[in-house]
N, C-alpha and C positions, 0 to 999 in steps of 0.2 A: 504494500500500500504506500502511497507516497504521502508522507509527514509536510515535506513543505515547497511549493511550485517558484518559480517568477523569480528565483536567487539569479543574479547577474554573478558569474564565474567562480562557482564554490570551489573549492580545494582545500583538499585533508579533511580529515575525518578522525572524531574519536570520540568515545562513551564510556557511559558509567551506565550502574543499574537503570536509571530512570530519565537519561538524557542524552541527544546528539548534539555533538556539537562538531562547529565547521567553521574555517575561515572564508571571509565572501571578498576573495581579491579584488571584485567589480566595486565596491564601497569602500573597504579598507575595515571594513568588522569583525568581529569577533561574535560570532552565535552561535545558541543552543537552542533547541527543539524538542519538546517533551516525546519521549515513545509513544503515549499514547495519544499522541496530535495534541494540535492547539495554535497557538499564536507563536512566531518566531519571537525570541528574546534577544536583544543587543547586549552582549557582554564589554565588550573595548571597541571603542574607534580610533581612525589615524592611524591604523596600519598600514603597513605594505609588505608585500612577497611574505605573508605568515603561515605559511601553509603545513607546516611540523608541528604536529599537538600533541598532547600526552595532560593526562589527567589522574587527580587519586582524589580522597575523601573529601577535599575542601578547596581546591586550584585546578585549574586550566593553566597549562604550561604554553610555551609556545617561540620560536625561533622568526623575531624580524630582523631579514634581507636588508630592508634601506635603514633601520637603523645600525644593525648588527650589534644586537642584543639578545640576550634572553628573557620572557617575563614572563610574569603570572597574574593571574587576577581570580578572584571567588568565583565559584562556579553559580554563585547567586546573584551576580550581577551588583553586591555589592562591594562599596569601596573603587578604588580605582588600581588600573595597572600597575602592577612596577618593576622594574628594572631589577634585574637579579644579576647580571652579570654581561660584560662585556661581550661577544664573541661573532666573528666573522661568519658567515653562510653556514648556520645550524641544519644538518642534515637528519640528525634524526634525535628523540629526547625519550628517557626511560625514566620513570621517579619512583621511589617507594617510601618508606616511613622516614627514611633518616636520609636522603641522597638525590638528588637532581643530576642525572649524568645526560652528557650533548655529546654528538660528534660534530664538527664544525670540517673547514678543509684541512684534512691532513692528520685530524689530530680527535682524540677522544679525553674529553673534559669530566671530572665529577666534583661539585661542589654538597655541602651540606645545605641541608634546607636549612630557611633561615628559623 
């Protein structure tokens, strides 16, 4: 069944029990979509090239291209982004209870959460 129509160039893709969420490169957003439908939610604006997600119990992770950073923000939309860490073209991002690890170019990073 299709959750949600009309997104101008979604890319990546990642969930938790009760949510989708997607980067929508056509806006520069950051959204989630309930599984069981409903209204698109706006998590972050003023992204770019964010298309690497990873999520656990309480953040949406996520690797921006034009600024070349790492960040996170609630997966409830509240609070605002923030900057976790420097790093040039984040390819892919893994987290669990104690660890945020990125591979960027060349190189595979793991920071502590904060």
């Amino acid at each position: 069944r299709v959750l949600a129509s009309g997104i101008k160039r979604p890319v990546g893709i990642a969930q938790d029990r009760d949510y989708i969420y997607f980067p929508v490169e056509g806006d520069g957003t950051l959204r989630r979509v309930a599984k069981r439908g409903g209204r698109m939610e706006t998590l972050a604006e003023h992204q770019t090239n964010h298309d690497i997600l990873a999520v656990d119990d309480e953040f949406v992770y996520w690797g921006d291209w034009g600024t070349n950073t790492l960040q996170r923000t609630r997966k409830d939309g509240s609070g605002s982004p923030e900057v976790l860490a420097n790093a040039r073209s984040i390819c892919g991002i893994a987290v669990n209870d104690r660890y945020i690890a990125f591979t960027t170019e060349g190189r595979l990073e793991i920071i502590p959460k904060p």
